[in-house]
N, C-alpha and C positions, 0 to 999 in steps of 0.2 A: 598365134605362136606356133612355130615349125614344131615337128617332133627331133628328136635326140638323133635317129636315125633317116629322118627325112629325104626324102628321090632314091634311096639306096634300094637294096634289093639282098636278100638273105638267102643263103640254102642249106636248111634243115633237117639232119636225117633223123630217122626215130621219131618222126612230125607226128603219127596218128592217134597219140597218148600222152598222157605221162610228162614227163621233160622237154622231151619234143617239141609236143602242141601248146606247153605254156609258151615255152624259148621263141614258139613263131607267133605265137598272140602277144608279148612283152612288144618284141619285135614292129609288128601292124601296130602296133597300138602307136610307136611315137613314129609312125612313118613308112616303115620299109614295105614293100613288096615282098612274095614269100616265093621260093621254090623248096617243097615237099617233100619228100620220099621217105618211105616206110613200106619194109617187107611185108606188113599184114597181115602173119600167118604164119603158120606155127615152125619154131626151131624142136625137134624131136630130144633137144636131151636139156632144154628147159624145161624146168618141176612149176609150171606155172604157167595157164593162158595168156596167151602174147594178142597182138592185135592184130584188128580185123578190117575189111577195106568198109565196113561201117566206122569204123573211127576215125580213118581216114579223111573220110566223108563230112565227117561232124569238124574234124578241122579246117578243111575249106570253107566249111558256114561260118565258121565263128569268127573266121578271118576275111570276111567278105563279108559279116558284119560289122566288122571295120572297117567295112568301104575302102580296104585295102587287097589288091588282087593277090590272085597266088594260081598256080601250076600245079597242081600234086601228081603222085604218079607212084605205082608199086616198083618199088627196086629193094633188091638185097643188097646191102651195103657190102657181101664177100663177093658180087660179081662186079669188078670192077667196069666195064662194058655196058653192062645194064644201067651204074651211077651214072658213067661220064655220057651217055645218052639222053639221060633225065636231065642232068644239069645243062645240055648244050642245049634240050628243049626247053628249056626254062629260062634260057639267056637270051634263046633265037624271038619268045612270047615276050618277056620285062624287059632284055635290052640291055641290061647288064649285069654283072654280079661283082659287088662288095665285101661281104661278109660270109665266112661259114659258119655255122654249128652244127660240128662235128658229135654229136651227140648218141650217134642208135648203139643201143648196147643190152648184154644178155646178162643172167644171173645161171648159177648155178653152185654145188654144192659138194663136198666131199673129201674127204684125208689123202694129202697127195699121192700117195700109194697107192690109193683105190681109185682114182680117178678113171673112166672109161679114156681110151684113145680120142673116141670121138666128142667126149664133151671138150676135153681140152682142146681140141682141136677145133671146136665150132668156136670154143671161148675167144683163140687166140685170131681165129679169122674173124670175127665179128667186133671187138672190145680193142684189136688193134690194129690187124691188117684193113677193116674197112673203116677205120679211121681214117687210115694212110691214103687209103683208095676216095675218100671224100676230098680228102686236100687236093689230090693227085688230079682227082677229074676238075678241082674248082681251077686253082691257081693258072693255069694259063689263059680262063675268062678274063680274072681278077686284074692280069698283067696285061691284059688286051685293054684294059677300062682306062691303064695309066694314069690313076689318081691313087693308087694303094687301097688299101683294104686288111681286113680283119678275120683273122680265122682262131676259132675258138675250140679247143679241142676238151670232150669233156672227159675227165679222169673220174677222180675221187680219192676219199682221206684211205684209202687202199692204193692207190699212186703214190704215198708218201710213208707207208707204214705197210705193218703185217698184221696178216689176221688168219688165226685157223682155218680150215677146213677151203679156206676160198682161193689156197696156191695158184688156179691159173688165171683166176678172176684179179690178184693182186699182182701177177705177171703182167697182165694186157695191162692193166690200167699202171704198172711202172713204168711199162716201154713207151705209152701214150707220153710220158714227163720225156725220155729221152727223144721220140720223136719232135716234141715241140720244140723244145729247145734246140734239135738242129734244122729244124723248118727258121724257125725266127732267126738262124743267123743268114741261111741259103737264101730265103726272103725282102731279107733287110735292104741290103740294095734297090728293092723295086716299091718299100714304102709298102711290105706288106708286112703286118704285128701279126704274130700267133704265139697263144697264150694259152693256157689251160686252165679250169676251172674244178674244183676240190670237193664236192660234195661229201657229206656225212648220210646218215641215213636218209632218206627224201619219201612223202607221202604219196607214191605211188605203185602203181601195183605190181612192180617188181620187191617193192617192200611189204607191200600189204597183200602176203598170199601166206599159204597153209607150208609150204615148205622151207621158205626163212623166217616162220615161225618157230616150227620145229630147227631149224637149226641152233635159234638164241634157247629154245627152250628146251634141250634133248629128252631132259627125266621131266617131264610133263606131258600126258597121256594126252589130255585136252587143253593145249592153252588158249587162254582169254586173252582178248584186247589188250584189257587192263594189265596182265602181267607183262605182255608182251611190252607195250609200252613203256613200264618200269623198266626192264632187262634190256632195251633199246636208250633209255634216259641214263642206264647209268654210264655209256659209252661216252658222254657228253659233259662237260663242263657246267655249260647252260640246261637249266635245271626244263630241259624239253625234250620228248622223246625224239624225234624226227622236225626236219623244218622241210616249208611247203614248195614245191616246185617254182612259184612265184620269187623262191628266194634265189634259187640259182640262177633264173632267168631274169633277175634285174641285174647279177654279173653278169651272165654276156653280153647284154644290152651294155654296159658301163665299160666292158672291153671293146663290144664292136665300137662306140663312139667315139666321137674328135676329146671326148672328155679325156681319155685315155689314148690319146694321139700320139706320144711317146713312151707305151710301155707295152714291150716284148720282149718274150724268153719267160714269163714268171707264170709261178702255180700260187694260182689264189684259188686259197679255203672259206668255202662256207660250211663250216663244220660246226656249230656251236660248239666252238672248241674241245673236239676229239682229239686233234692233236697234242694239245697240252695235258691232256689227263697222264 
């Protein structure tokens, strides 16, 4: 039996961890070919170790333990230059490209007033301009393939809502909903879908660090696991603190596919209903 995504071919940014490297394993798994990229290395006004061209690493194995090929390669999603060079090598190596996810993105923290210049400024280049610069360097592959294709942009239930302290983190991931929405109409015509996908808290280590800890937990000297995850669960409908990266990445797998062959322009939430609280 074929996979969901079968002959196709994916490109992943944020691949060497996290969201990334599941979204390119959901991916390989029912089919697709993978192209890569992830900066590996550290953004200076993230409160949290980022990834390393070891993890990088470990993504091409696991994806090539699915006997499915991939291309990696270190690119910053804010130089657009360096993307759309990664992506043409990875089209010129697999031969074509179908789908994106649009996925590398940073966290950070702090009262809109206090914000430094330069975090907001990495926030909005990384969370939205290298968003735009993923589509940017894919879509005229996608249009060369002439069969359509699927670009997935990922946001979060901060694309849909507000939330203290994270003003420019809930800026990017706003403009990420107005961006897609005018990709999928500019698109439409060549039978290309792009859609966005809604995350809630997700079990990775942009959530599982000491400083979006301390942010759920301010008057708390030393927080635990345990509390954290309470103060995380109560954000949620579904009585769960966070849901696993596996969860988001069988949405974009269900967006890239012919399943979802006629739906574009929408933001679907995998939020154990945050929304509704």
């Amino acid at each position: 039996m074929s996979g969901r995504v079968e002959g196709k071919v994916a490109f992943v940014t944020g691949a060497a961890r996290g969201q990334g490297r599941s979204h390119a394993l959901r991916l390989a798994e029912e089919g697709a070919d993978i192209i890569a990229v992830d900066i590996a290395a550290q953004v200076d006004s993230v409160p949290y170790p980022m990834s390393t061209p070891a993890d990088l690493a470990e993504t091409v194995k696991q994806v090539e333990a699915l006997d499915r090929r991939i291309v990696a390669q270190q690119a910053d999603v804010r130089d657009f230059d360096a993307l759309a060079s990664a992506v043409a090598d990875g089209v010129a190596q697999l031969g074509r490209l179908d789908i994106v996810s649009a996925n590398a993105g940073i966290a950070s923290y702090g009262p809109a007033d206090e914000l430094p210049e330069q975090t907001w400024q990495d926030m909005i280049d990384t969370n939205l301009t290298g968003v735009w610069h993923a589509a940017k360097a894919a879509i005229p592959h996608i249009r060369a393939g002439g069969h359509g294709g699927s670009i997935v942009l990922t946001s979060s239930t901060a694309g849909l809502m507000a939330l203290p302290n994270l003003a420019h983190y809930v800026a990017a991931k706003h403009g990420v909903v107005g961006l897609m929405r005018t990709l999928a109409l500019e698109l439409a015509p060549d039978f290309i879908r792009v859609n966005s996908v809604h995350p809630t808290g997700v079990n990775t280590p942009m959530v599982q660090n000491e400083a979006s800890m301390r942010l759920f937990l301010p008057d708390v000297a030393n927080p635990t696991q345990e509390q954290y995850g309470e103060v995380m669960g109560s954000l949620n409908a579904l009585p769960i603190p966070w849901v696993d990266p596996r969860d988001i990445s069988n949405a974009v797998l269900f967006l890239a596919s012919d399943e979802a062959r006629y739906i574009t322009g929408i933001t679907l939430p995998v939020d154990a209903g945050s929304l509704i609280k």
